[in-house]
C-alpha positions in Angstrom: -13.0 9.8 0.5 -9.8 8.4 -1.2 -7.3 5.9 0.4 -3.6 5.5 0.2 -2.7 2.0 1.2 0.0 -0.3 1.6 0.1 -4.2 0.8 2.6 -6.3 2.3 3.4 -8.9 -0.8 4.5 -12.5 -0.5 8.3 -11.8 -1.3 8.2 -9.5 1.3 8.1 -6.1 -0.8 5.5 -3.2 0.5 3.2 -1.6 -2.3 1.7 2.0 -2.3 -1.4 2.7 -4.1 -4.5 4.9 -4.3 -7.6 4.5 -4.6 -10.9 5.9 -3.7 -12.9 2.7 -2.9 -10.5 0.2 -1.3 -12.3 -2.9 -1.1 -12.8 -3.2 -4.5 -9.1 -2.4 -5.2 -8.1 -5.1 -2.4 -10.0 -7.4 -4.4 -8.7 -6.7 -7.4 -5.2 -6.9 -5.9 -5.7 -10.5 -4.5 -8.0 -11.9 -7.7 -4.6 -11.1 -10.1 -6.0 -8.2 -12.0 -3.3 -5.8 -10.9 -0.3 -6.6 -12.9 2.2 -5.0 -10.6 1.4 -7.2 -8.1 0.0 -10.4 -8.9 2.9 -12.3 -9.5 3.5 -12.1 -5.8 0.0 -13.1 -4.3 -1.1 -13.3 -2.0 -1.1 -9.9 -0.4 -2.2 -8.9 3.1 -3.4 -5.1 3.8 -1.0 -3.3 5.9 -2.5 0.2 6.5 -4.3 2.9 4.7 -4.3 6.1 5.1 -8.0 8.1 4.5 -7.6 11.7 2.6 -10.3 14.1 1.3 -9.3 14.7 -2.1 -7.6 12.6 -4.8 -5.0 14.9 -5.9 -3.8 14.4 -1.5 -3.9 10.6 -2.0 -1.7 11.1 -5.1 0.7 13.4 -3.5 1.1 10.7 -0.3 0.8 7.9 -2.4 4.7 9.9 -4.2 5.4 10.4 -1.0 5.0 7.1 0.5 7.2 5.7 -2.7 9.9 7.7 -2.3 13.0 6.5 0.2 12.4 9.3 2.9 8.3 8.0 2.9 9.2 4.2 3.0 11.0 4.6 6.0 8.6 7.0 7.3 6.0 4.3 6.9 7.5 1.5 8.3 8.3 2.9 11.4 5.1 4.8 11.8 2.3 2.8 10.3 3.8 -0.9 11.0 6.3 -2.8 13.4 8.5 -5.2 11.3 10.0 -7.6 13.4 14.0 -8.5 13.4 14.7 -11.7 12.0 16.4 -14.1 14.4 
């Protein structure tokens, strides 16, 4: 099984990634190994999505990046709340 998640970082940014065994790659995440995101630790684990195959988790994980998929995500996979 492969995973395409989404980490909700400190300065409020959402990250996409893909991986086929997520806790590990949480970990990793949230120790500062993964330079994309470490810099805005910690992170808390949004959703994930589970797939069969990796080339699907790569294909969402585009998706999920692109404007159409962020938007699709945030109103599908999590509530955000309006500021007061």
């Amino acid at each position: 099984m492969w995973y395409v998640y989404f980490l909700q970082l400190r300065n409020g940014d959402v990250y996409v990634g893909s991986t086929n065994d997520l806790r590990h790659r949480f970990e990793s995440h949230q120790s500062g190994y993964v330079t994309s995101t470490k810099a805005h630790l910690p992170a808390s684990l949004k959703a994930y999505i589970v797939v069969e195959t990796e080339a699907n988790a790569r294909q969402l994980e585009r998706y999920f990046r692109s404007g159409y998929g962020k938007t699709f995500a945030s109103k599908r996979f999590w509530r955000t709340e309006p500021a007061d």
